[in-house]
C-alpha positions in Angstrom: 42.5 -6.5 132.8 44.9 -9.2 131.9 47.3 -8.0 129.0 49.9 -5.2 129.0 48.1 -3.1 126.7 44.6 -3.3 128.5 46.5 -3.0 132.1 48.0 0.1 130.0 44.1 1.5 128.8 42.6 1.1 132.5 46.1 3.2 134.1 44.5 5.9 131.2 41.4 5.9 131.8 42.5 6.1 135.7 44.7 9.1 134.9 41.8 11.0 132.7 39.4 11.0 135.5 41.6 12.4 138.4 43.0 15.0 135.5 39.5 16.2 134.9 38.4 15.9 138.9 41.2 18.2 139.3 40.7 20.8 136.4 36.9 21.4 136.9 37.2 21.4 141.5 35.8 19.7 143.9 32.1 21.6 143.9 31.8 19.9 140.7 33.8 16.6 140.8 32.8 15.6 144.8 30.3 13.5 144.7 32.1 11.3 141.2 35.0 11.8 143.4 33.6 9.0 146.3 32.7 6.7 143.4 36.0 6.6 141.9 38.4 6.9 145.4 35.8 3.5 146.1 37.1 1.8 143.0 40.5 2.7 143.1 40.9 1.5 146.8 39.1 -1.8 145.9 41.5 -2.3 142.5 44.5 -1.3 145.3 43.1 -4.1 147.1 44.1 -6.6 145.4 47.1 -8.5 144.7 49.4 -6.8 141.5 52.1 -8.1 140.0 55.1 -5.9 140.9 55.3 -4.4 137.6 52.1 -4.0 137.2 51.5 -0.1 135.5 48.5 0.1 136.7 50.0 0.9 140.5 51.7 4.0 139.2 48.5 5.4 137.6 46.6 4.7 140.6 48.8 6.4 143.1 49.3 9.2 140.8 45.4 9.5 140.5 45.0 9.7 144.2 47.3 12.7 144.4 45.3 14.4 142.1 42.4 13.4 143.3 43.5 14.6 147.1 44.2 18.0 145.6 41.4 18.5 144.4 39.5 17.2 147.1 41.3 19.5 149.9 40.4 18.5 153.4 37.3 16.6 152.6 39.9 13.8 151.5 39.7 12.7 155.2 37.5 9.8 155.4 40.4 8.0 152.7 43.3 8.1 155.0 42.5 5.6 157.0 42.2 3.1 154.0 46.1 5.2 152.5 47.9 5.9 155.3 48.6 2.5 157.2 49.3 0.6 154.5 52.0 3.9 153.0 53.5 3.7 156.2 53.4 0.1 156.3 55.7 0.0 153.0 58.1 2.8 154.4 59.0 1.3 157.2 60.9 -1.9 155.4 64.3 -1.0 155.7 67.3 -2.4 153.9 68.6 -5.6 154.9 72.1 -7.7 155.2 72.4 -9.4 152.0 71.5 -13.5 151.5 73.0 -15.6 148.9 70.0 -16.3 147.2 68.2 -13.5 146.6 68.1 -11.3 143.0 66.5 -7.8 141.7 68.5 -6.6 144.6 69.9 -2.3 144.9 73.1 -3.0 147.2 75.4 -0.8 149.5 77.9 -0.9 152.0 76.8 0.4 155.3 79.7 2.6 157.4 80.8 -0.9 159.0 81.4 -2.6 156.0 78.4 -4.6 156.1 76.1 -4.7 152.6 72.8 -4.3 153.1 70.0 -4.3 149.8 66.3 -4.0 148.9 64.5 -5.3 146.3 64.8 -2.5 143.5 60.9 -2.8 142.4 60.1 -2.1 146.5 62.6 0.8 146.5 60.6 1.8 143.0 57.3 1.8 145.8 58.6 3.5 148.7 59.8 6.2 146.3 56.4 6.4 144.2 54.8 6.2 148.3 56.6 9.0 149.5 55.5 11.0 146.7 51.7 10.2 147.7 52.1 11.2 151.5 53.6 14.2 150.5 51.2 15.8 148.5 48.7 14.4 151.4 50.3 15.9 154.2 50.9 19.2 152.1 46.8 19.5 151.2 45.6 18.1 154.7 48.4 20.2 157.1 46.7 20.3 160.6 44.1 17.7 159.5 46.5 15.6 158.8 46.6 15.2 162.7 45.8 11.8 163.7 48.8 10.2 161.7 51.5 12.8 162.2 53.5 10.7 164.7 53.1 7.7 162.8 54.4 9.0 160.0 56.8 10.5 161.7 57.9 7.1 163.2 58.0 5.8 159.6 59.9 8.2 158.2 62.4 9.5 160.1 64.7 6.6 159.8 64.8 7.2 155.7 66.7 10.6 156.8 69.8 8.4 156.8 68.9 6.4 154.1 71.8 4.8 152.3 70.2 2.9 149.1 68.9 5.8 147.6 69.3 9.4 147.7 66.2 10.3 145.8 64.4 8.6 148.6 66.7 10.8 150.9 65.7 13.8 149.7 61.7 12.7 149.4 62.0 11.9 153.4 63.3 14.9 154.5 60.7 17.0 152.4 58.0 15.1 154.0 58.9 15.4 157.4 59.4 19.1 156.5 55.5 18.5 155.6 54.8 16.8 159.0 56.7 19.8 160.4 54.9 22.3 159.1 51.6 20.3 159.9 52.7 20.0 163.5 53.0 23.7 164.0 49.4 24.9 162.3 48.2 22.2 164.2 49.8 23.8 167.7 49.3 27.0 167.0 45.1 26.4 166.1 44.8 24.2 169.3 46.9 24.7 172.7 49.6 25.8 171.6 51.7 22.6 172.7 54.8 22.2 170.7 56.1 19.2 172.2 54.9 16.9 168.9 56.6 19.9 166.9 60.1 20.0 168.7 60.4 15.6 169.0 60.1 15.9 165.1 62.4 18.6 164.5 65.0 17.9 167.0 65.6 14.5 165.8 65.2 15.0 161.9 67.7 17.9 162.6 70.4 15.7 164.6 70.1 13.3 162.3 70.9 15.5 159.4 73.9 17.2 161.5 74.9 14.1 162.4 75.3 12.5 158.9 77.0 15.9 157.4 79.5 15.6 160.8 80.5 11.9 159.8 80.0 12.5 156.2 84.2 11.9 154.6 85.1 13.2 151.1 87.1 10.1 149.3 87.7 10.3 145.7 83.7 10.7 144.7 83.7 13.9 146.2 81.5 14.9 143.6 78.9 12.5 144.7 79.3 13.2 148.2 78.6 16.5 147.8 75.1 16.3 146.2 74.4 14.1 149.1 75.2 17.1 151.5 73.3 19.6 149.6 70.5 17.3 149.5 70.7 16.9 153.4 71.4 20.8 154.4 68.9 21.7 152.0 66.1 19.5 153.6 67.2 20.8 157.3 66.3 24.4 156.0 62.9 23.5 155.0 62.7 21.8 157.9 63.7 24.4 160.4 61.6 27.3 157.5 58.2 25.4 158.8 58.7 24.9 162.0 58.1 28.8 162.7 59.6 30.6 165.6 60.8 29.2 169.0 60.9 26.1 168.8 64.2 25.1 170.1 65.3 25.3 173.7 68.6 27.6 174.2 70.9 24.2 174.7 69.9 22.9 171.9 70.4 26.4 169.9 73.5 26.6 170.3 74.1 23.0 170.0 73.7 23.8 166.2 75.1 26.9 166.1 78.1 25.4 167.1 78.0 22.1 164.2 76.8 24.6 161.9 79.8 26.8 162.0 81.9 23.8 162.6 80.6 22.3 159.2 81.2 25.7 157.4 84.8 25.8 158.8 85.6 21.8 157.5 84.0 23.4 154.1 86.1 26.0 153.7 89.2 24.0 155.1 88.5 21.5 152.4 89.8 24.6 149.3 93.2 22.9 150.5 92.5 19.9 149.0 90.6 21.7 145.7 93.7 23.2 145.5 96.2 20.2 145.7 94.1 18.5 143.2 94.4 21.6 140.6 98.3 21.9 141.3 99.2 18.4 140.6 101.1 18.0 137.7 99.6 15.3 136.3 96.2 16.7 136.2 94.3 17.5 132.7 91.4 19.6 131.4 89.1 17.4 132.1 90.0 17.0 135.6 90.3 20.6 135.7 86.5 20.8 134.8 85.7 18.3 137.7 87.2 19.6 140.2 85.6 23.6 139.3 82.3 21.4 139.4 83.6 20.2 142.7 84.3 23.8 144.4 81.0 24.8 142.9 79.1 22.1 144.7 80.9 23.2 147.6 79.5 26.7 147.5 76.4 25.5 147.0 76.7 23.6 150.1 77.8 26.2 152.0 75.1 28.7 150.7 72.1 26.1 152.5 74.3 26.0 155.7 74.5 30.2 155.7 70.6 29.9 155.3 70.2 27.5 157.9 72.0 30.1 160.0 69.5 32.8 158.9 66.8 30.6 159.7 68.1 30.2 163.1 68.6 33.3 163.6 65.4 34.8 162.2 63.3 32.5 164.5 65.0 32.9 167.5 66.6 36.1 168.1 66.0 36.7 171.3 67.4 33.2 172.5 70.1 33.8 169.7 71.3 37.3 171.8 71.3 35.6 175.1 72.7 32.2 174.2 74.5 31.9 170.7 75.9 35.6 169.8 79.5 35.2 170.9 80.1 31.8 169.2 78.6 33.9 165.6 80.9 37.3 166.5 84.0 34.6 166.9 83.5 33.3 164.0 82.9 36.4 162.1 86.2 37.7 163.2 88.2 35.2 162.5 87.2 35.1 159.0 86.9 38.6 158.6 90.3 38.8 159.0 91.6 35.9 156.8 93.6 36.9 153.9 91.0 34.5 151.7 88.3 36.9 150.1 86.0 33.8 150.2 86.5 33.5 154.0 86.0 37.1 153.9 82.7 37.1 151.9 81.4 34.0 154.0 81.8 36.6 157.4 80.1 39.4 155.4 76.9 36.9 154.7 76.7 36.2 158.4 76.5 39.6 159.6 74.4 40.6 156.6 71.4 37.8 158.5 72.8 39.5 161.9 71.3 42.7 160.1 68.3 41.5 158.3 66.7 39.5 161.1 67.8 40.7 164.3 67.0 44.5 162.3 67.3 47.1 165.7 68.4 44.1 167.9 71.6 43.9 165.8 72.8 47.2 166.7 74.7 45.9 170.2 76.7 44.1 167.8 77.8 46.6 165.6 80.6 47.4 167.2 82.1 44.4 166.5 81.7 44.0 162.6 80.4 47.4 161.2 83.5 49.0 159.9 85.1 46.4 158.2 81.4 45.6 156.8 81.9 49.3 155.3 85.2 49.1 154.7 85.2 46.0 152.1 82.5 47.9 149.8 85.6 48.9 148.1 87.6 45.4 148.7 89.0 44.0 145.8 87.0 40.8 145.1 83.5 41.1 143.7 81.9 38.6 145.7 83.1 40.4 148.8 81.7 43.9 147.5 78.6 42.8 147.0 77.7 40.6 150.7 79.0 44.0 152.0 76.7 46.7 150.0 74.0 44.2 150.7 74.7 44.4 154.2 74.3 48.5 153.9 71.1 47.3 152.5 69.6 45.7 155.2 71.2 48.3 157.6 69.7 51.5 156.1 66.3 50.0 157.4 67.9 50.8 160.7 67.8 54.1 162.8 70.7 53.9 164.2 72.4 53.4 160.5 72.4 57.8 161.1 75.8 58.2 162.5 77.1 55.5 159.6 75.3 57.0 156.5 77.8 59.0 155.6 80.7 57.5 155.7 78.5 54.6 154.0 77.8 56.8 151.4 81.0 57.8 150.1 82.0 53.9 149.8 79.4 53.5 147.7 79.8 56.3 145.7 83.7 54.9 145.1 82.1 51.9 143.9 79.3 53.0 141.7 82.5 55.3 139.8 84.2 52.2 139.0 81.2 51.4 136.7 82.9 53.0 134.1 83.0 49.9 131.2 80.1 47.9 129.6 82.6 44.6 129.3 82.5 43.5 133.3 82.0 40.2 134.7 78.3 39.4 136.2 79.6 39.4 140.0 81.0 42.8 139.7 77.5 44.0 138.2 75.7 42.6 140.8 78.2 44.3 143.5 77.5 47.5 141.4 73.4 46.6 141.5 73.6 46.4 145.5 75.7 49.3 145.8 73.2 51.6 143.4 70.5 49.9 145.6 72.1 50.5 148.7 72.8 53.9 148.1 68.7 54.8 147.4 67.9 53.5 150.5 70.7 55.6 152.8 69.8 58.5 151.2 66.0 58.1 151.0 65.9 56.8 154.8 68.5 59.0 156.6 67.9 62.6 154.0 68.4 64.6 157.2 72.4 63.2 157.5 73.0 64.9 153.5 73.2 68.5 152.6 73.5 67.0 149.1 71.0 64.9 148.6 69.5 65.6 145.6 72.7 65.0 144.3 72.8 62.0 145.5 69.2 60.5 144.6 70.6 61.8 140.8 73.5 60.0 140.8 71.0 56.8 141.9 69.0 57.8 139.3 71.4 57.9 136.5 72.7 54.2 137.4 69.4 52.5 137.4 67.8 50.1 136.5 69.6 47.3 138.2 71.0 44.8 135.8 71.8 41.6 137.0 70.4 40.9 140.6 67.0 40.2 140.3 65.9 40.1 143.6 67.4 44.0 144.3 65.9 45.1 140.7 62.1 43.5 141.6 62.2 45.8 145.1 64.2 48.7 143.8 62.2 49.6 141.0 58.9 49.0 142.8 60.1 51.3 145.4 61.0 53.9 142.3 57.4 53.3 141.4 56.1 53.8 144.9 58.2 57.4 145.0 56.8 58.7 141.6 53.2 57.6 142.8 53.9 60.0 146.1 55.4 62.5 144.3 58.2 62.4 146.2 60.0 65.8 146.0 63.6 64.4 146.4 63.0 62.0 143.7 61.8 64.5 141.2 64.5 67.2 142.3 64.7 70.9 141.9 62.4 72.4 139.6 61.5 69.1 138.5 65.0 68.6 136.7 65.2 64.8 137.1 61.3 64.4 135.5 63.1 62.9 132.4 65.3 60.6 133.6 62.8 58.9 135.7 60.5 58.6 132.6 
């Protein structure tokens, strides 16, 4: 093919073949399947222009046609692989006066460094391929894993493009996730697991420690949700203890450190917002701003809970009093956000350390209970969520109670239709929260069918999905038992629940 328009009809036909290899499986496309992966290798082959459309279709194609091939796409990495890898690993270079087509930056030092856009336009379009391979092929994948990881962990800090930032770090999570099915269906070793985590993850903390805020904070930012985001995936696949205790707490400590520059930087939010000068425009850039931030800190509070989830017991030996120190200090900040942020903290204290958790009660229980009723929304809500996950709890008895009748102050408060969303999702958790203390600890309540109608009569939940999906299925689950609480004396709640 020699003109646009028939380059154009073979990238087509290319594309109708791997869409139909896909749709009908690989029982019934296998054997078409060799035939075609044999011509589009050979067309790869050979020398395209750079614009050439016919690359795109053809890369495209053999994601599709990897999918639908599953593991018996084997045999065709050895033809893929080197030459993907091969492409990743050209990395930006200082600039030359004579050469064009160039995407430019300016490294941390001052230096510029660039890369030919179209080959930037590959890597991207390459990382896209080895992601959907490493995804279908996982443990089978084996035989290239530290290649690739050789390849790609240097992208983590990529400066030229975040797009190719963010592709990295989701195929290393990939590689990491391969790594581990890989260990856990062979000798267990997790050496190849922690090299890959352990430096994708310093790299990450790293860049988010050095990262400064200048006037593009904006920009910035999307850069550090990018990056925290990708370290939870990361740390999601690997699976549970991975990390040795030094290094544990190593990121304990930068993760609460980052969280502590993040909320340090609402000074400088608000500066911006007081300045005279400032208009409604700015105004709207800078709330965009502070959102951004939140949404920052939300991936560094799950990277927490990932931390925690996966290694509790190192976690309570190693990394318990650097959490409890922070949670005091912002539990008793005058700042509801700071306030809120503890409340999230103790809330993954409760969720994933569940009976393990209760050693540490003593140290953020009450005021856990005790801002149910606080005056921001945001707060209310981390703290009836935290009932949530402590109702699961035995030793939640001697608190039920008292837990109780701050929820029940709460829930009374529901008294107009007009409310904003967060204080309906406070409410949701709260109506939630109070099902499952009753439910789970009835013997603590000489009222509880009382109760279980006042839970009644404020379902369904409204505006937290998450707490509606479980609460109601758990309604469901009662009627099905024929629970006698839920139905109450003589049956006098049968209509409500219907």
């Amino acid at each position: 093919a020699v003109s646009e328009e028939e380059r154009t009809c073979r990238g087509k036909a290319i594309e109708c073949i791997s869409i139909i290899g896909l749709s009908v499986g690989k029982e019934i496309f296998i054997d078409d399947a060799k035939e075609c992966m044999n011509a589009l290798l050979q067309i790869s082959s050979t020398k395209m222009d750079p614009d050439d459309t016919v690359k795109e279709y053809i890369q495209e194609a053999i994601g599709r046609i990897c999918r639908a091939l599953g593991n018996d796409f084997y045999p065709y990495l050895s033809s893929i692989v080197p030459t993907i890898l091969s492409l990743l690993s050209v990395l930006p270079k200082p600039l030359t006066d004579d050469e064009e087509d160039l995407t430019i930056t300016m490294m941390s030092n001052g230096q510029y460094v660039g890369l030919k856009t179209s080959l930037l336009e590959d890597q991207e379009k390459a990382l896209d391929l080895l992601i959907i391979i490493i995804e279908v092929l996982k443990e089978n994948y084996k035989d290239y894993i530290q290649a690739t990881a050789t390849a790609v962990l240097p992208m983590l800090n990529y400066e030229l493009s975040d797009e190719i930032k963010q592709k990295a770090l989701t195929a290393i999570s990939e590689l990491i996730e391969a790594a581990r099915i890989l260990s856990e269906k062979t000798d267990n070793n997790k050496t190849m697991l922690h090299a890959i985590l352990t430096a994708a993850a310093e790299k990450v903390l790293k860049s988010l420690s050095e990262t400064k805020l200048d006037d593009n904070y904006e920009y910035i930012l999307d850069v550090m949700i990018i990056e925290s985001n990708g370290l939870y995936m990361c740390l999601q696949k690997a699976g549970a203890n991975v990390l040795p205790d030094g290094t544990l707490k190593l990121f304990f400590n930068q993760i609460f450190k980052l969280l502590e520059c993040s909320t340090d930087r609402r000074i400088v939010y608000n500066q911006k917002k007081n300045n005279e000068d400032v208009d409604e425009d700015e105004l709207l850039i800078i709330d965009r701003e502070e959102e951004l931030e939140q949404n920052y800190r939300t991936n560094l509070l799950d990277i927490l809970g990932v931390l925690i989830k996966y290694h509790s017991t190192q976690f309570l030996n190693t990394c318990c009093e650097i959490c409890i120190a922070f949670i005091n200090n912002y539990l008793s900040s005058p700042n509801a956000e700071d306030v809120a942020l503890a409340l999230y903290v103790c809330d993954d204290l409760l969720e994933f350390l569940q009976e393990n958790s209760v050693c540490l009660w003593e140290y953020f229980m009450n005021p856990l209970l005790l801002n149910i009723n606080h005056t921001d929304d945001k707060v209310k809500q981390a703290a009836c969520y935290g009932v949530i996950q402590a109702a699961k709890i035995e030793s939640f008895n001697k608190y039920a109670n008292i837990a109780v009748e701050y929820l029940l102050k709460l829930i009374h408060q529901n008294t107009s239709s007009k409310k904003p969303k967060e204080f309906i999702s406070a409410i949701d958790n709260a109506v939630a929260a109070l099902g499952d203390v009753v439910l789970m600890h009835t013997s603590k309540f000489n009222n509880a069918e009382e109760l279980i109608k006042v839970w009644l009569n404020n379902l369904p939940i409204k505006e937290d999905d998450a707490e509606g999906r479980r609460v109601h299925k758990n309604l469901i689950d009662l009627v099905s038992q024929n629970h006698p609480l839920l139905f109450g004396k003589d049956n006098s709640n049968t209509a409500k629940i219907s």
